[in-house]
DSSP file (Angstrom, degrees, kcal/mol; ACC not computed):
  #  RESIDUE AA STRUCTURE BP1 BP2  ACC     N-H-->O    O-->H-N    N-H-->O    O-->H-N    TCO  KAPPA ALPHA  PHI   PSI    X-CA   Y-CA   Z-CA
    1    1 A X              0   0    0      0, 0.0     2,-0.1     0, 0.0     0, 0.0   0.000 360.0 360.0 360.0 129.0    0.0    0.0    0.0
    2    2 A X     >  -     0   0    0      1,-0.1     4,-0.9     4,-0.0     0, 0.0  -0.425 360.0-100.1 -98.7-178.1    1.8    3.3   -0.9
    3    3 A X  H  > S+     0   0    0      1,-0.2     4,-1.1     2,-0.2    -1,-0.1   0.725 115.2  60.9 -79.1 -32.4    1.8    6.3    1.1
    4    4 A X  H >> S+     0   0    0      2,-0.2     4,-1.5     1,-0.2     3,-0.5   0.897 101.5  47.7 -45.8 -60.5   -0.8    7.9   -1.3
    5    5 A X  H 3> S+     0   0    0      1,-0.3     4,-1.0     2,-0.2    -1,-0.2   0.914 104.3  62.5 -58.2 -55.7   -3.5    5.6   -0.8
    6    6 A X  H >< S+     0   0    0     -4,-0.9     3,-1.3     1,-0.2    -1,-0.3   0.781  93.4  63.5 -25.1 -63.6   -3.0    5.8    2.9
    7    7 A X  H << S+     0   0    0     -4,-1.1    -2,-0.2    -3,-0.5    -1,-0.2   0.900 109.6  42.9-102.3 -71.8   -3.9    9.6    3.0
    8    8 A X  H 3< S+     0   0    0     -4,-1.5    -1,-0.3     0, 0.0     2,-0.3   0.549  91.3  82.8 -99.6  15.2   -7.4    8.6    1.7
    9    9 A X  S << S-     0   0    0     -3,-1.3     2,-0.2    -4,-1.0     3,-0.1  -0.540  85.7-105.2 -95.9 159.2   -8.5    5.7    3.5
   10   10 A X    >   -     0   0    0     -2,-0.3     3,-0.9     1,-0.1     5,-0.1  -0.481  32.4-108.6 -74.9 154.6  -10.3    6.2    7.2
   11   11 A X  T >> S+     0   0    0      1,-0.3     3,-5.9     2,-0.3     4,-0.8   0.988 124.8  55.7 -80.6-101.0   -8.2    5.3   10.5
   12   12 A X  H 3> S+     0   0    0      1,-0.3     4,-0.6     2,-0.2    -1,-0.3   0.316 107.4  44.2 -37.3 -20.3  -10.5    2.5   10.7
   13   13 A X  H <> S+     0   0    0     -3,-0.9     4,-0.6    -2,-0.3    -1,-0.3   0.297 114.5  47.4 -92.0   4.5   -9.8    1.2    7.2
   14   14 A X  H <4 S+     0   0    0     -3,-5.9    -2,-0.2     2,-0.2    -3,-0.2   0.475 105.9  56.6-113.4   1.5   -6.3    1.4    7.5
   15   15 A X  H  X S+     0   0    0     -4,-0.8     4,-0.7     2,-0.1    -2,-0.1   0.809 110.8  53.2 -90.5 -46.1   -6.5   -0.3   11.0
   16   16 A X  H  X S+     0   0    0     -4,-0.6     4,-2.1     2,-0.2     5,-0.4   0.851 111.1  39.4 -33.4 -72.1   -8.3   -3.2    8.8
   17   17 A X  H  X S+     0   0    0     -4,-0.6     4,-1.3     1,-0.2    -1,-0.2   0.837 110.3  61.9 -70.6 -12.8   -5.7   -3.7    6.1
   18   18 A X  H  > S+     0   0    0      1,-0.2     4,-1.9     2,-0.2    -1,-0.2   0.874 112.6  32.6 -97.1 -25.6   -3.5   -3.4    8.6
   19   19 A X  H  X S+     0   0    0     -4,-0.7     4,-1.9    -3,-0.4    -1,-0.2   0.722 112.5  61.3 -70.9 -49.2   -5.0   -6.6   10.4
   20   20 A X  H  X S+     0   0    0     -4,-2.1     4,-2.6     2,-0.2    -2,-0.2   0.857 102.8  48.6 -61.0 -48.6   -5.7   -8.1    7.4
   21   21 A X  H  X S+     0   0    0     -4,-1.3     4,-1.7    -5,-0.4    -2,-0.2   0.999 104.9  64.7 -53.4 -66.1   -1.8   -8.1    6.4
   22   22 A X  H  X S+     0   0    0     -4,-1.9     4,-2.2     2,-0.2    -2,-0.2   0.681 100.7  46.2  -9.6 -69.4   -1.2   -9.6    9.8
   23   23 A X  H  X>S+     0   0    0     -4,-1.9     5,-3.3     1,-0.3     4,-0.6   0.910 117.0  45.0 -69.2 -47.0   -3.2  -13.0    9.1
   24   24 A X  H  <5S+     0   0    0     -4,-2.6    -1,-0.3     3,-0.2    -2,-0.2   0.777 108.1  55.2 -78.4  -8.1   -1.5  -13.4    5.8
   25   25 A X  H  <5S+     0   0    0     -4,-1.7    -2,-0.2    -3,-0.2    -1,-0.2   0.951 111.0  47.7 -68.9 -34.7    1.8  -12.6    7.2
   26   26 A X  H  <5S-     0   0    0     -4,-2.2    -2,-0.2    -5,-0.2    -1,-0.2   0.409 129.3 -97.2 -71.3   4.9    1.2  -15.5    9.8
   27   27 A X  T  <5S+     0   0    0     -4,-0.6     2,-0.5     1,-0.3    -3,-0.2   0.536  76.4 145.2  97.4   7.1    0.1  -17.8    7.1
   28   28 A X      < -     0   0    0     -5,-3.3    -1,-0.3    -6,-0.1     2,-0.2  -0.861  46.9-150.7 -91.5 123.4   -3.5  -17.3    7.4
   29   29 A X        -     0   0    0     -2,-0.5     3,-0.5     1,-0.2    -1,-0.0  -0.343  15.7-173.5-110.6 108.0   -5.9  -17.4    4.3
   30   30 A X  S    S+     0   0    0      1,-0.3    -1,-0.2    -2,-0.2     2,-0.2   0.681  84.9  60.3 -87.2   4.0   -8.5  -14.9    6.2
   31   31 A X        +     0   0    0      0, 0.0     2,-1.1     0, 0.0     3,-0.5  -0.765  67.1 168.7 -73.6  42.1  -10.7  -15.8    2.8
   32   32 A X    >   +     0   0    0     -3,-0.5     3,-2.4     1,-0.2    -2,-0.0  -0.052  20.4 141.8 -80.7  45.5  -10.8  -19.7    3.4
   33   33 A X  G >   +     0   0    0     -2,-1.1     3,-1.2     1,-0.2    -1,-0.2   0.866  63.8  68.8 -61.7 -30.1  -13.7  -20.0    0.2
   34   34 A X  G 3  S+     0   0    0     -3,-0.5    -1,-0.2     1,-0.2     3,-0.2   0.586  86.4  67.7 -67.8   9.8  -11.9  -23.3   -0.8
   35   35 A X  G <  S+     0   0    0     -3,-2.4    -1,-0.2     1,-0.2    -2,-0.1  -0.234  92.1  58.2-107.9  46.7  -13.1  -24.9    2.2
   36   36 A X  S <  S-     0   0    0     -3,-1.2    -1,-0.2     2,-0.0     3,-0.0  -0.476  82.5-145.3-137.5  86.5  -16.4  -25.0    1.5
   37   37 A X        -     0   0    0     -3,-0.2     2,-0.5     1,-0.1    -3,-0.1  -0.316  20.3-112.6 -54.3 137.8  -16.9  -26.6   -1.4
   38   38 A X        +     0   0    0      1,-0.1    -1,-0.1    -4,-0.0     3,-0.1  -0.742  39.9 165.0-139.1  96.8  -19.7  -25.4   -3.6
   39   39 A X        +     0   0    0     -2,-0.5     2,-0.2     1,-0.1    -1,-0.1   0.283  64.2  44.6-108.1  -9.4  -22.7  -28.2   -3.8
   40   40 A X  S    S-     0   0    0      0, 0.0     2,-0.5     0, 0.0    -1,-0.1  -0.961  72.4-133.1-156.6 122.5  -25.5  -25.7   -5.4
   41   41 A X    >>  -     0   0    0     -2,-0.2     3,-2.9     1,-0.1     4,-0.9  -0.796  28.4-102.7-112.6 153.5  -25.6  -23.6   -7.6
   42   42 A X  H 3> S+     0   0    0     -2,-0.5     4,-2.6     1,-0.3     3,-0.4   0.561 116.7  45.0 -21.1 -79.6  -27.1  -19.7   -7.8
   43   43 A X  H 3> S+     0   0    0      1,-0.3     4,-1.1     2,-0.2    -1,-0.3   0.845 114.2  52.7 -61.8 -20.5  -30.5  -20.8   -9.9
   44   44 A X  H <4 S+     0   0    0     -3,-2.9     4,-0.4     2,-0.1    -1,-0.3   0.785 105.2  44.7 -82.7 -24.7  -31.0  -23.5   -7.8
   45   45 A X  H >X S+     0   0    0     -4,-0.9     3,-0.9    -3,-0.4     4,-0.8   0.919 114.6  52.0 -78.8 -25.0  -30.9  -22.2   -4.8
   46   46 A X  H >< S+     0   0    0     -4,-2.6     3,-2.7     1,-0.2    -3,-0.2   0.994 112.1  49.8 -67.9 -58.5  -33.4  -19.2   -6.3
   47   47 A X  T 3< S+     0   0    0     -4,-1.1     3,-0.3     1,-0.2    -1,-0.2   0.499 104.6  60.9 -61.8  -2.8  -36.0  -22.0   -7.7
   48   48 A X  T <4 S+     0   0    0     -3,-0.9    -1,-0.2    -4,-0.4    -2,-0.2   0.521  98.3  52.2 -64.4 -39.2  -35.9  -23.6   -4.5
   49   49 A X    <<        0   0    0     -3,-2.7    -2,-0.2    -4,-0.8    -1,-0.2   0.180 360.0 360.0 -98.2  25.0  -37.2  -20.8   -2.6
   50   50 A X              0   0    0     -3,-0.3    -1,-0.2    -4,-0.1    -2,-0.1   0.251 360.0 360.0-109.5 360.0  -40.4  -20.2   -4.9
């Protein structure tokens, strides 16, 4: 993140990436969507609920 970018984000979003960095510096995928594997898909779940 350059210095620029910094300047326009809120305290609270830069407190967030900053957090964010953290988990992937420690090796953590803070995104794990490939452990859920994906069993249904978008028009089936819609036609399900009518």
């Amino acid at each position: 993140m350059n210095a620029l970018n910094i300047l326009e984000l809120s305290e609270q979003e830069i407190i967030r990436r900053n957090n964010l960095q953290q988990l992937r510096d420690l090796g953590i995928d803070p995104y794990p969507a490939a452990e859920y594997p994906t069993n249904v898909s978008t028009p089936q779940t819609l036609s399900a609920r009518r």
